[in-house]
C-alpha positions as CSV (number, residue, x, y, z in Angstrom):
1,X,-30.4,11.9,30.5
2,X,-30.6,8.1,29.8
3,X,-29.6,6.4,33.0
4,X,-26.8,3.6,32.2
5,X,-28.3,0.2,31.6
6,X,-31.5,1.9,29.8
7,X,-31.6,1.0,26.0
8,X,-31.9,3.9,23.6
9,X,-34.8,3.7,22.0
10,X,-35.6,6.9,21.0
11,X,-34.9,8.7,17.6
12,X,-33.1,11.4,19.3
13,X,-30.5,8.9,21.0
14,X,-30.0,7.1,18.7
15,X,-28.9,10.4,16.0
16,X,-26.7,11.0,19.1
17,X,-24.9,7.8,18.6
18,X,-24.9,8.1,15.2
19,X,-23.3,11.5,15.1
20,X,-20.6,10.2,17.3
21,X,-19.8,7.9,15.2
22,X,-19.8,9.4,12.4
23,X,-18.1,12.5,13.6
24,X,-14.8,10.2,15.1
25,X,-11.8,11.5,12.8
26,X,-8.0,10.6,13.2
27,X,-7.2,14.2,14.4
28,X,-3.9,15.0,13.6
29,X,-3.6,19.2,15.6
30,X,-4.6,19.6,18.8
31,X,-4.9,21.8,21.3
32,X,-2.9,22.3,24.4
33,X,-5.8,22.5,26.6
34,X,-5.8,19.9,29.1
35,X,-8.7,16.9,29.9
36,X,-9.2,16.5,33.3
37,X,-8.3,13.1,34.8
38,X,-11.7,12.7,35.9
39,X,-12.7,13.1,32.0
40,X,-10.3,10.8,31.2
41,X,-11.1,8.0,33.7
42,X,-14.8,8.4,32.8
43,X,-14.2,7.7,28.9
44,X,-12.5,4.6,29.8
45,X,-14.7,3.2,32.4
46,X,-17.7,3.5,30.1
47,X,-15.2,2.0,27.0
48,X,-14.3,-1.1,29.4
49,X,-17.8,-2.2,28.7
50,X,-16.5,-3.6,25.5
51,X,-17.2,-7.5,25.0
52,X,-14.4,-9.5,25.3
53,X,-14.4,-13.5,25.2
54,X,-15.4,-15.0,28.4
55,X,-15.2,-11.7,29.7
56,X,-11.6,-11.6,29.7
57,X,-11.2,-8.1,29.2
58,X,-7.6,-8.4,27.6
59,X,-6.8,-4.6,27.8
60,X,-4.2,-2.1,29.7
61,X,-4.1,1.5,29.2
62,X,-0.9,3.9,30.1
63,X,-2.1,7.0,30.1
64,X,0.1,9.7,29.8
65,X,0.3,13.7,30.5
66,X,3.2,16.5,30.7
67,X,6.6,15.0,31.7
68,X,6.2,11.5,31.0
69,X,4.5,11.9,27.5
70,X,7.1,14.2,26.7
71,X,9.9,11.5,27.9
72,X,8.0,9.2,25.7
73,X,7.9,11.7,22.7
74,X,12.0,12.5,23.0
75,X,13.0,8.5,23.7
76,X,11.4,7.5,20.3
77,X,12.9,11.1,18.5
78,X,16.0,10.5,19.9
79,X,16.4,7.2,19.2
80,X,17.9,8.1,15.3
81,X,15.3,5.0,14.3
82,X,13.6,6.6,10.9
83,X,10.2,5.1,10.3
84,X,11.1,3.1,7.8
85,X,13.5,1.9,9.5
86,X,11.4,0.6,12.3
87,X,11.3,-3.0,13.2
88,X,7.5,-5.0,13.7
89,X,9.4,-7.4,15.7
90,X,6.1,-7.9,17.8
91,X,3.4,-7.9,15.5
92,X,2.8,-7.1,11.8
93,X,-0.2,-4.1,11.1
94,X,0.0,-4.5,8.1
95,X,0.8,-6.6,4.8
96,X,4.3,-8.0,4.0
97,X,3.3,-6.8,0.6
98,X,-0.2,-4.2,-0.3
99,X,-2.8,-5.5,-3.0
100,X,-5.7,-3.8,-4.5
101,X,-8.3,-3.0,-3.4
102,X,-6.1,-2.0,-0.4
103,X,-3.0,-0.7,-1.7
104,X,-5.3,2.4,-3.5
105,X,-7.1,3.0,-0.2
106,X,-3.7,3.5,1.2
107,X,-2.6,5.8,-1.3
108,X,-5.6,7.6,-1.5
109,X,-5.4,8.5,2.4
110,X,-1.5,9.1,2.6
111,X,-1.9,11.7,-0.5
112,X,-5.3,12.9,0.3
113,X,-3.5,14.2,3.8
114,X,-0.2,15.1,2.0
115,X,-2.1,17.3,-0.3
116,X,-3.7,19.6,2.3
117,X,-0.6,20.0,3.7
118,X,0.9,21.4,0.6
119,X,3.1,17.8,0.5
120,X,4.5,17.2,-2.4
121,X,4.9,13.5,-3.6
122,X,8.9,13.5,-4.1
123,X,9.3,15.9,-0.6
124,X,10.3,13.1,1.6
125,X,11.5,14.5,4.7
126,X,9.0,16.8,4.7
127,X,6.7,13.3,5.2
128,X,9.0,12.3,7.1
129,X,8.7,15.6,9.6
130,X,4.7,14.4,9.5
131,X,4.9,11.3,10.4
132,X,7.1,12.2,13.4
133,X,4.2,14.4,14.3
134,X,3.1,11.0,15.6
135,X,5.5,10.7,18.2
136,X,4.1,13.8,20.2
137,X,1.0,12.6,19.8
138,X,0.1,15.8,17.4
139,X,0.7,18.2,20.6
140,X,-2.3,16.0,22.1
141,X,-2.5,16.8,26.1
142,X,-2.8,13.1,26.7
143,X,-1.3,10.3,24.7
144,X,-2.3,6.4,25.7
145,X,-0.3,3.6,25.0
146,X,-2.0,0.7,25.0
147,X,-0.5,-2.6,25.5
148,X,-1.7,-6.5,25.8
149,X,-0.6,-9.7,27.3
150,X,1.2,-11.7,24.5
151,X,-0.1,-14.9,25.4
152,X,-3.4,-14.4,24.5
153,X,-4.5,-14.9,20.9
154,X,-6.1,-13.6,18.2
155,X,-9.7,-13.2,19.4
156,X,-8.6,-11.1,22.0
157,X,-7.1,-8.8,19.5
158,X,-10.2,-8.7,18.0
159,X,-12.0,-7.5,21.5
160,X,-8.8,-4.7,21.4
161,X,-10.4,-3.6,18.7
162,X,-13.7,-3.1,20.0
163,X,-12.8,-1.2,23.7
164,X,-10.5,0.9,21.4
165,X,-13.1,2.1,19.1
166,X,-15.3,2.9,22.8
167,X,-12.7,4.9,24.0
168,X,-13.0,6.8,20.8
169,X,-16.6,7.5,20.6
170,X,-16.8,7.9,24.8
171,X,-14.3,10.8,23.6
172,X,-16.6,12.0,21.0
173,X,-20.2,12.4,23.4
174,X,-17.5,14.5,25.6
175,X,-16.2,16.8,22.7
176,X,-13.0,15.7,22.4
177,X,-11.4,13.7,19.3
178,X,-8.8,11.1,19.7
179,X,-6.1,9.7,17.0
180,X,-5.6,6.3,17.0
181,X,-1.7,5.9,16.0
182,X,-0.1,2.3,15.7
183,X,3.1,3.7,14.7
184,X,3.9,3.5,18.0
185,X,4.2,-0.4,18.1
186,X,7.4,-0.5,16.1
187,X,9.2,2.0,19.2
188,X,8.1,-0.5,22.5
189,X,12.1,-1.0,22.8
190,X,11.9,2.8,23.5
191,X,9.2,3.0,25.2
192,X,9.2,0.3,27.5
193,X,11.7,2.2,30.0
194,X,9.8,4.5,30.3
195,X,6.6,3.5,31.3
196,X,7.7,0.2,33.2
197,X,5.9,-2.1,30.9
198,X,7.0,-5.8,31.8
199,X,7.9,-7.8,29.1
200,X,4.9,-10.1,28.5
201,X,2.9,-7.1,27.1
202,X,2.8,-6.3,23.9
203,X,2.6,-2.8,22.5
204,X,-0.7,-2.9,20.4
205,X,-0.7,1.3,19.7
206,X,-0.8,4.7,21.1
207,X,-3.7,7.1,21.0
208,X,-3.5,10.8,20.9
209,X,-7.1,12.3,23.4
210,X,-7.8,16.4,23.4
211,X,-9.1,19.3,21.9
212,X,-9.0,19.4,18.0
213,X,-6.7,22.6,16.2
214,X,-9.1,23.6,13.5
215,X,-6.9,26.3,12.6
216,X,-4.3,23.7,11.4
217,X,-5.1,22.5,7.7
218,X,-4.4,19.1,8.6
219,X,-8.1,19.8,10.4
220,X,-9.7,20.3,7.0
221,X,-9.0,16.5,6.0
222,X,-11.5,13.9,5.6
223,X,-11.4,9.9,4.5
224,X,-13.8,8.3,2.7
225,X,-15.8,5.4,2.9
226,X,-16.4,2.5,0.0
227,X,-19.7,1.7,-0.8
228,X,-22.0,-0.3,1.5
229,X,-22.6,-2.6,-1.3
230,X,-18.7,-3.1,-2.3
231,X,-18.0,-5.0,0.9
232,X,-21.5,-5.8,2.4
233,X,-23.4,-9.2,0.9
234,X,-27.1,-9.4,1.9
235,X,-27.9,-13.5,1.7
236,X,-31.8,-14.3,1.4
């Protein structure tokens, strides 16, 4: 094993990266089989390593098992609050208004998933019923809510990014798969309570961290990617 601080040189390592990379998937079924807390504290210590502007490290983590995740799960249900109905009073994810090539990615993923769940196009609460599948974290053992300090700026949304993505591959060299899931954002009114978060942070998303379901068909579903040379421009 390659002690920490030793640069992967070898072929082999590097496949190893590569596969976890590769292999990271929004997983929408999991398990109920729990992840130890020693698992858990291990992924994020290795994601901390993320770089962040002058080492700022602009992140907090609530991590989440049994009764509180559940407490979270039933505020936001309870709350009568339909998705749509949801107010980014905090931040905007996405565009006030969707525009190629964007808008057919989008639709491409939402019915892509719909489909293998036998989803028809006009079956809207049945979408609905998914989408809520977000709020218990897709029977995850752990959900994470993730929050940051809302006077810091841009670039350290962009470091967000970065430790984010480290938790999900740490997750992946440890067999487990994560879901990413900013439709938590929208709820911090609910959640807040909850979980004691002050008022200067800033929901930025939740993340769902177990045991994939591949028995559920929602397991079967896979994004793609557009072409390296669609969004890549090699200058001489």
């Amino acid at each position: 094993m390659l002690s920490r601080g030793t640069v992967a040189s070898s072929q082999g390592a590097g496949e190893i990266v590569d596969e976890a990379i590769v292999s990271r998937r929004s997983v929408r079924a999991f398990l109920p089989t729990p992840v130890d807390e020693e698992t858990i504290r291990d992924i994020l210590q290795v994601a901390a390593r993320a770089p962040s502007g002058t080492n700022m490290q602009p992140w907090k983590v609530y991590v989440t098992t049994g009764e509180t995740k559940q407490r979270i799960s039933d505020a936001i249900l309870n709350s009568g609050i339909r998705a749509e109905k949801a107010t980014w009073d905090e931040y905007k994810y996405y565009p006030d208004q969707f525009f190629e090539p964007y808008l057919q990615r989008r639709r491409e993923n939402g019915f892509g998933l719909y489909s293998v769940l036998g989803i028809g196009r006009r079956e809207v609460e049945r979408m609905r019923a998914q989408h809520d599948r977000n709020f218990v974290f897709f029977d995850a053992p752990v959900g994470m809510i993730f929050t940051i300090d809302r006077r810091l700026n841009k670039g350290s949304w962009v470091d967000y990014g970065m430790f984010l993505q480290n938790i999900m591959i740490a997750a992946r060299a440890r067999g487990l798969h994560t879901c990413p899931q900013a439709a938590f954002a929208p709820y911090h009114q609910q959640i807040r309570p909850v979980l004691g978060i002050p008022d200067e942070e800033i929901v930025v998303c939740g993340m769902a961290l177990g045991h994939e379901d591949t028995s559920k068909p929602e397991s079967t579903f896979r994004t793609s990617r557009a072409p390296l040379d669609e969004w890549a421009v090699f200058v001489d």
